[in-house]
TIKOL-343171 format. One record per residue (C-alpha): chain; residue number from 0; x, y, z. Coordinates in steps of 0.5 Angstrom, whole numbers. Example, Ala and Ser with C-alpha at 12.3 -4.5 7.8 and 13.67 -1.06 7.14 Angstrom:
+----+-----+-------+-------+-------+
| ch |   i |    xx |    yy |    zz |
+----+-----+-------+-------+-------+
|  A |   0 |    25 |    -9 |    16 |
|  A |   1 |    27 |    -2 |    14 |
+----+-----+-------+-------+-------+
# end
This chain:
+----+-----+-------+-------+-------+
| ch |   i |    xx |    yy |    zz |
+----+-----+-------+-------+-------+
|  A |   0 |   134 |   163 |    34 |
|  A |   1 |   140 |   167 |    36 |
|  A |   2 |   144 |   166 |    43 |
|  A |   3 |   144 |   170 |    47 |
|  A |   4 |   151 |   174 |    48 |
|  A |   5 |   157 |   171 |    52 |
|  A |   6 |   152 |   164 |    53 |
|  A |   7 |   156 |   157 |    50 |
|  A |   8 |   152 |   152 |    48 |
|  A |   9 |   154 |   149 |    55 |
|  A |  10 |   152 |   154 |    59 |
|  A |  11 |   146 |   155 |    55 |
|  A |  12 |   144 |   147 |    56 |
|  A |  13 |   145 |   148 |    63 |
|  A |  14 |   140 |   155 |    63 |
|  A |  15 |   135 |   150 |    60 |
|  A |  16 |   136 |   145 |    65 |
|  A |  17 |   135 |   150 |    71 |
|  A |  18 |   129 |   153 |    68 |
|  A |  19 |   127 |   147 |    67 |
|  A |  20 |   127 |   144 |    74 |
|  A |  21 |   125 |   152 |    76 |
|  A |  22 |   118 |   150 |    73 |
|  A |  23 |   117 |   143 |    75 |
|  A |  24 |   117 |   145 |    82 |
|  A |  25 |   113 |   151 |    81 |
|  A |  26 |   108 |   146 |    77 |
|  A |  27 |   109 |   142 |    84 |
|  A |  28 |   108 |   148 |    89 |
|  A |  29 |   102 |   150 |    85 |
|  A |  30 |    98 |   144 |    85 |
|  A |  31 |   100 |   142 |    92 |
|  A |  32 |    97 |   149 |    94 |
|  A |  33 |    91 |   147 |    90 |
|  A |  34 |    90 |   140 |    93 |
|  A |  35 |    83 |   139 |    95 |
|  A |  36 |    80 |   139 |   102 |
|  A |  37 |    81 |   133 |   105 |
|  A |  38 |    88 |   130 |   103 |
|  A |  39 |    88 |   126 |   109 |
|  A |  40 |    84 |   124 |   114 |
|  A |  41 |    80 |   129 |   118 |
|  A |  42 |    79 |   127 |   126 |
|  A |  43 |    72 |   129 |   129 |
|  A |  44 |    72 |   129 |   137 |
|  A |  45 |    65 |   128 |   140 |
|  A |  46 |    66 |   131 |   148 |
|  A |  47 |    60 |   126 |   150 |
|  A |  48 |    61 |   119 |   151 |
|  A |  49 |    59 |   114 |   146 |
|  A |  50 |    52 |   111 |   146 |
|  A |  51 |    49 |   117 |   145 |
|  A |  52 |    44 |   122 |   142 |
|  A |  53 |    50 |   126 |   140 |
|  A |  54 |    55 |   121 |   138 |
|  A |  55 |    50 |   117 |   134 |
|  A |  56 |    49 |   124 |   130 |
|  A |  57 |    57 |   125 |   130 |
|  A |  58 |    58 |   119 |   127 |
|  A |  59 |    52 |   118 |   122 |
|  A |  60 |    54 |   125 |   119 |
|  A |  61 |    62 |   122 |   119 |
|  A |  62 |    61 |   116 |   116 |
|  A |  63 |    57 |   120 |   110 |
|  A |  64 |    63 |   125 |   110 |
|  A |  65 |    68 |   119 |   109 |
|  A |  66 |    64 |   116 |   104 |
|  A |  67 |    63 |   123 |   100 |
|  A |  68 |    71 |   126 |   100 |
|  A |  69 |    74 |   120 |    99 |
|  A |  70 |    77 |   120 |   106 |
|  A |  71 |    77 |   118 |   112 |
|  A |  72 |    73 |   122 |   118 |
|  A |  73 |    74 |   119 |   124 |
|  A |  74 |    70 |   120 |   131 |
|  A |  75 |    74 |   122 |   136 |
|  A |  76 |    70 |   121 |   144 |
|  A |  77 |    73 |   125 |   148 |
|  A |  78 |    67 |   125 |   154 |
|  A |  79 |    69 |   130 |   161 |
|  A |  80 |    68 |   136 |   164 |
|  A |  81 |    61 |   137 |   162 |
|  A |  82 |    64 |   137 |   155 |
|  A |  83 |    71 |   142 |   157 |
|  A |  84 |    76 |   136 |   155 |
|  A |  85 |    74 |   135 |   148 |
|  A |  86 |    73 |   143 |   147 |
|  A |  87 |    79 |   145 |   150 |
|  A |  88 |    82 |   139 |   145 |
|  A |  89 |    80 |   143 |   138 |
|  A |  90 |    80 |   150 |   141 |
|  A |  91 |    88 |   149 |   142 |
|  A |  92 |    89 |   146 |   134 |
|  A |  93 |    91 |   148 |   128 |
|  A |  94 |    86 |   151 |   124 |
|  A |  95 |    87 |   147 |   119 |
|  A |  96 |    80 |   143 |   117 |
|  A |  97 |    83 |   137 |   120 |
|  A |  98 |    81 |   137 |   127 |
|  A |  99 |    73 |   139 |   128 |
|  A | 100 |    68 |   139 |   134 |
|  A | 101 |    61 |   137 |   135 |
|  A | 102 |    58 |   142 |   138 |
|  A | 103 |    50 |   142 |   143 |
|  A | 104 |    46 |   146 |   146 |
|  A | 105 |    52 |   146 |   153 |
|  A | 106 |    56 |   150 |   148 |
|  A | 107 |    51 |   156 |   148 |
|  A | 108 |    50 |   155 |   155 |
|  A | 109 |    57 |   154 |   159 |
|  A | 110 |    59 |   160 |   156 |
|  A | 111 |    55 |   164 |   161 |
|  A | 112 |    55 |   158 |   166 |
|  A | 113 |    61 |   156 |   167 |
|  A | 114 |    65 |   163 |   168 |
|  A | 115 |    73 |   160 |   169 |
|  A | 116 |    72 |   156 |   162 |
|  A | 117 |    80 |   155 |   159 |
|  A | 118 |    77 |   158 |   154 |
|  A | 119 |    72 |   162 |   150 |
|  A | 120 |    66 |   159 |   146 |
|  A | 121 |    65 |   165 |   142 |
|  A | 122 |    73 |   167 |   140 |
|  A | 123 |    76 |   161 |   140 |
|  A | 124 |    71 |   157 |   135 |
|  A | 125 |    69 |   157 |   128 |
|  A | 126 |    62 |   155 |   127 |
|  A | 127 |    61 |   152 |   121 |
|  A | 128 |    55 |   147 |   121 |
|  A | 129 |    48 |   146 |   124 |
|  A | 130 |    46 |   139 |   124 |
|  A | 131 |    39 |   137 |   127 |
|  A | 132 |    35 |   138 |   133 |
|  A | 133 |    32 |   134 |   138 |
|  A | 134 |    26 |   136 |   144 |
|  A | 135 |    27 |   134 |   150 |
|  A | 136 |    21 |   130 |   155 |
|  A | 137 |    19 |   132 |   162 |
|  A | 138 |    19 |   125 |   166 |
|  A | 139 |    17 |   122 |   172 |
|  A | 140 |    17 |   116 |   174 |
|  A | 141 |    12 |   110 |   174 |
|  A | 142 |    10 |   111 |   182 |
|  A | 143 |     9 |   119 |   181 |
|  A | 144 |     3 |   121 |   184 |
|  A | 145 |     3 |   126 |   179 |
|  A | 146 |     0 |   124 |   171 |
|  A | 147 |     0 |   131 |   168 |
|  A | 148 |     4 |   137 |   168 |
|  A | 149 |    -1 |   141 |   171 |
|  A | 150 |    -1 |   135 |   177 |
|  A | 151 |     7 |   135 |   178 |
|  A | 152 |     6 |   144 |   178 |
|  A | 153 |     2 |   143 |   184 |
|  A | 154 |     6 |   138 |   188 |
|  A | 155 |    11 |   143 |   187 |
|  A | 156 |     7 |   149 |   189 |
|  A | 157 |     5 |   145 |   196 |
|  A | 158 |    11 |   143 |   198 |
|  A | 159 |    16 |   149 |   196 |
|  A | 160 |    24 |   147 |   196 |
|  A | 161 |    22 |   139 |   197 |
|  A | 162 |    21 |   137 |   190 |
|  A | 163 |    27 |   136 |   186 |
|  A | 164 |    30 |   134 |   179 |
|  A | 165 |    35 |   131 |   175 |
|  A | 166 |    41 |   134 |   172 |
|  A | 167 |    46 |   131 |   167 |
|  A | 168 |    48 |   136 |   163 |
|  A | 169 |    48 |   143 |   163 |
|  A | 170 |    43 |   143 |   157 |
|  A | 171 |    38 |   139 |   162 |
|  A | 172 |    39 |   144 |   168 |
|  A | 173 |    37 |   151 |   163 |
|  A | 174 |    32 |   147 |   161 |
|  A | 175 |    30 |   145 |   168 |
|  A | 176 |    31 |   152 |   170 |
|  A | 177 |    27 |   155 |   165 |
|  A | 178 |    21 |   150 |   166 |
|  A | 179 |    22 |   153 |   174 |
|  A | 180 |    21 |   159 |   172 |
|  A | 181 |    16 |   159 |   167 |
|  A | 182 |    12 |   155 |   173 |
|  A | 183 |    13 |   160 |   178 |
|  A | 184 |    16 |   154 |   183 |
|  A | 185 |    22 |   153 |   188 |
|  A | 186 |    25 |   145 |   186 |
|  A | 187 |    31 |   143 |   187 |
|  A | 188 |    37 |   140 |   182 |
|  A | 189 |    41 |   133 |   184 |
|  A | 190 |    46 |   131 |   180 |
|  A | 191 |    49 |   126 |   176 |
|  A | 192 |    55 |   123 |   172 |
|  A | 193 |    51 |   122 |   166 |
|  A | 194 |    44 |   121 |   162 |
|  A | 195 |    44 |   114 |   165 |
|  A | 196 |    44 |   115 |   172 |
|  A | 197 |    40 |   120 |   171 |
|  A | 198 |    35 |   117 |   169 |
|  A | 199 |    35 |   112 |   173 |
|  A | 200 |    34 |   116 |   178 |
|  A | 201 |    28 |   119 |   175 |
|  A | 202 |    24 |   111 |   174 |
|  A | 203 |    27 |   109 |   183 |
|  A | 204 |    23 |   115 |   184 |
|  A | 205 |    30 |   119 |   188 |
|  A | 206 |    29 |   124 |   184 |
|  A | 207 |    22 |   128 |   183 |
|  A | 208 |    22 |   129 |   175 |
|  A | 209 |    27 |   130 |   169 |
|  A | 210 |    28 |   133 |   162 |
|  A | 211 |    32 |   128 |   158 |
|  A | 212 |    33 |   127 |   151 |
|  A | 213 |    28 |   121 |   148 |
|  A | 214 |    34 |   117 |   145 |
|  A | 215 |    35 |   116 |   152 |
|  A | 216 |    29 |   115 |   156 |
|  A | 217 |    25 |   112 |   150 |
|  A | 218 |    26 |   105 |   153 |
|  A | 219 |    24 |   107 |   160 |
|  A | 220 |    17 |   109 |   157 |
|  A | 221 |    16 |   104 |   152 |
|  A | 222 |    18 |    98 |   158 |
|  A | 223 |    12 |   103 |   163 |
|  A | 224 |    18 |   105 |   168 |
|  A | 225 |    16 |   112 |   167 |
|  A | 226 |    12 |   117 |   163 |
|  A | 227 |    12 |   123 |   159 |
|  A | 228 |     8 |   129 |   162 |
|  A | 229 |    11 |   134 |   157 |
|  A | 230 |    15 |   135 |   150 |
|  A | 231 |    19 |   140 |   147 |
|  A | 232 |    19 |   143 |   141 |
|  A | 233 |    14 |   147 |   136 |
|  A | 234 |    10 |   140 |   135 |
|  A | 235 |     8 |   133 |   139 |
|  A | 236 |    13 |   127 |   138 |
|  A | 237 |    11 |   123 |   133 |
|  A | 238 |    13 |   117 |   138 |
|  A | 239 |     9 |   120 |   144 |
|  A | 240 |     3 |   123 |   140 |
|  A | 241 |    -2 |   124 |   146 |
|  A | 242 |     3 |   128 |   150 |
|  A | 243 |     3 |   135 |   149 |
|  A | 244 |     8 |   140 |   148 |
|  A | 245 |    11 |   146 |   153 |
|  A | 246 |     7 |   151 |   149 |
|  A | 247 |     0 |   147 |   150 |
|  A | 248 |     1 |   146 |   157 |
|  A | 249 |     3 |   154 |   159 |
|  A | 250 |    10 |   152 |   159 |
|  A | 251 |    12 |   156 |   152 |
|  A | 252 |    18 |   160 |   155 |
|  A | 253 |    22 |   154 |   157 |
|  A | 254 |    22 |   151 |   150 |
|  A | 255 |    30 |   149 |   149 |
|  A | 256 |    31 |   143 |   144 |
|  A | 257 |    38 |   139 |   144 |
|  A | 258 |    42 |   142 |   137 |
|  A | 259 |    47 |   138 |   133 |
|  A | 260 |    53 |   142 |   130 |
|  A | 261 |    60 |   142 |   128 |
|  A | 262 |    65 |   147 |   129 |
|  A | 263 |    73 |   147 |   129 |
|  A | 264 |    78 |   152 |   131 |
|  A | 265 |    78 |   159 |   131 |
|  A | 266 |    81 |   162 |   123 |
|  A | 267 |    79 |   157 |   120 |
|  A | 268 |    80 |   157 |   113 |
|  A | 269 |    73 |   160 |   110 |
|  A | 270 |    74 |   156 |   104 |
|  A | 271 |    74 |   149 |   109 |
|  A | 272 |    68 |   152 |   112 |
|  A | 273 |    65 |   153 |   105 |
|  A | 274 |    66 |   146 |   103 |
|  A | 275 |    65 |   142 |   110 |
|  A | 276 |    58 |   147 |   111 |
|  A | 277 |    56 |   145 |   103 |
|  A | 278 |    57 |   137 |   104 |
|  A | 279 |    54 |   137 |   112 |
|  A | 280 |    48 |   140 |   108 |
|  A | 281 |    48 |   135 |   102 |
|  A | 282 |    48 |   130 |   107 |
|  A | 283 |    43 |   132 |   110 |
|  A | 284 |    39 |   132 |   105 |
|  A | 285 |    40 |   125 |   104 |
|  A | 286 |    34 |   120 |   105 |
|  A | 287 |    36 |   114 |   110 |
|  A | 288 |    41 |   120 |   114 |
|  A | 289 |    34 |   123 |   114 |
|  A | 290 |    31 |   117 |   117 |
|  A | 291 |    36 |   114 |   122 |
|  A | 292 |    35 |   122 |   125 |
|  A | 293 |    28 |   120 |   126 |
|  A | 294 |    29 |   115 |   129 |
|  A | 295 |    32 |   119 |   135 |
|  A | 296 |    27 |   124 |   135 |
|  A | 297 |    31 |   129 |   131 |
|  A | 298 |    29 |   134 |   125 |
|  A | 299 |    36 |   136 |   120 |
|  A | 300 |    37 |   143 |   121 |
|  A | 301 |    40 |   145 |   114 |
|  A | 302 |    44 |   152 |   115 |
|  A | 303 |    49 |   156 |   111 |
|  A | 304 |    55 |   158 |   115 |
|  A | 305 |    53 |   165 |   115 |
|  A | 306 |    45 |   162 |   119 |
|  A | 307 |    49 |   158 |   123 |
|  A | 308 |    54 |   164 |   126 |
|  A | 309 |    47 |   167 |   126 |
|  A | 310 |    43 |   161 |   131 |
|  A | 311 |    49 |   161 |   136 |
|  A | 312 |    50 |   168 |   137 |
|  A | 313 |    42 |   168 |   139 |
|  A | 314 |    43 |   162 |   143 |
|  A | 315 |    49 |   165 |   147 |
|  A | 316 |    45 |   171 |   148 |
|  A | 317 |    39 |   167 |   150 |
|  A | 318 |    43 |   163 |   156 |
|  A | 319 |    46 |   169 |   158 |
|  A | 320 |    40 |   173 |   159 |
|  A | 321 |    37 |   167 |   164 |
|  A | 322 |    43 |   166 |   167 |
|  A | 323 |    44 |   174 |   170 |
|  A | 324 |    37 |   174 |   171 |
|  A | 325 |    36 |   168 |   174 |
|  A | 326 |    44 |   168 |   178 |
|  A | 327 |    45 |   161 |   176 |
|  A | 328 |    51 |   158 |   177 |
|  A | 329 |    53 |   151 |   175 |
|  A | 330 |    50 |   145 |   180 |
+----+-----+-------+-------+-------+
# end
């Protein structure tokens, strides 16, 4: 091969070296650029308290996810606010995979309950996976004069004004609002911090009634501290199969479930959201995932990302629709 004009062998030698070094950081760069997602542990924040529905659901679908990517996907509870300081946590990250949100039913609804959010459910979040859904039960306590759905309407329908119900959460008030007005009856909410004392309100009887999560109240029912008029949902629970569903007593327009999903920060890769979305999907698929969500009650909702962008804006718009109709604001 003929050298090049002008080169001396030295300076040929030091030509190779750089262009040697040149590839190798090019070779370097490349391969980080291409890296897998996750190459680090990802921090999953949960805005609800440990213990619950939500959180068992997060932390079933992470320990999966760990152990499919090789990396450590860590639940992060970040409870307050009605789920506003973990929400506003992932809403001001890097959208970098690295730091997603559990999502429920209250994030549908707050967008339009909660005016003066710090900020945008619809903007400043990527949706990216469903995961399952859960009914909800209407309850009363075990002293109740009311042993039916029928029974507990016309209580209310007697008294105007004087019956009331217990909220926790956001999801629990719509659903109650939406029982009010497919009823046709005028109910007060009282509300409490958290499932827990809300519930406990419903067995003392210092509360009329509540809708809750089986999850929560499951115990209550089985030790007979209070019963199950009415359940959510397009089918009867298999735990309470002798009690029917909203659409059976005339309550349909109320139906609302508690969904899981996870979302992360507005610009998320779509790369990243195809890879988490796939895997949350295959988890779900997985029999003993399948089980432990049946023991809270709960049925996988396995949707691609396109479904689920699909499922919160029709959720957005549902609650938003009830909250201008209805003039609801937040108890």
């Amino acid at each position: 091969m003929r050298r090049l004009a002008g080169c001396t062998k030295g300076s040929m030698s030091r030509f190779a070296a750089l262009l040697l070094a040149f590839v190798s950081l090019g070779g370097f760069a490349a391969a980080s650029v291409a890296a897998p997602y996750p190459e680090r542990p990802v921090k999953m924040i949960v805005p609800y308290p440990a213990g619950g529905s939500t959180d068992g659901t997060a932390r079933l679908v992470a320990q999966k996810l760990s152990e499919m990517w090789g990396q450590a996907v860590v639940v992060d509870n970040r409870p307050g606010a009605d789920t506003q300081i973990g929400n506003s946590a992932v809403a001001s990250a890097a959208p970098d995979g690295y730091t997603l949100l559990v999502i429920a039913t209250t994030f549908a609804i707050s967008k339009s309950l909660y005016p003066s959010l710090p900020y945008d459910p619809a903007r400043d979040f990527t949706p990216i996976a469903s995961v399952a859904i859960a009914p909800f039960y209407l309850i009363v306590g075990s002293g109740s004069p009311a042993k039916t759905v029928g029974e507990l309407i016309a209580m209310a329908r007697k008294d105007p004004g004087k019956l009331n119900y217990a909220v926790s959460s956001a999801t629990n008030f719509m659903a109650a609002e939406l029982m009010k007005q497919a009823a046709g009856i005028d109910v007060m909410p009282i509300r409490y911090k958290g499932g827990a004392p809300a519930v406990v309100a419903v067995v003392t009887g210092e509360v009329s009634y509540g809708l809750e999560n089986p999850l929560s109240v499951q115990s209550m029912l089985d030790a007979g501290k209070m019963h199950a008029l009415a359940v959510t949902g397009e089918r009867r629970s298999a735990a309470l199969p002798s009690v029917p569903t909203f659409a059976e007593v005339g309550l349909g327009t109320a139906d609302i479930g508690a969904w899981v999903g996870i979302a992360g920060p507005r610009g998320l890769p779509a790369d990243i959201v195809e890879k988490i979305n796939t895997s949350v999907r295959a988890v779900l698929a997985m029999p003993d995932v399948k089980a432990k969500l049946d023991s809270y009650m709960a049925t996988p909702i396995s949707l691609d990302t396109a479904g689920f962008v699909a499922f919160i804006k029709k959720e957005f718009d549902r609650y938003e629709a009830v909250v201008k109709s209805s003039k609801l604001t937040a108890p």
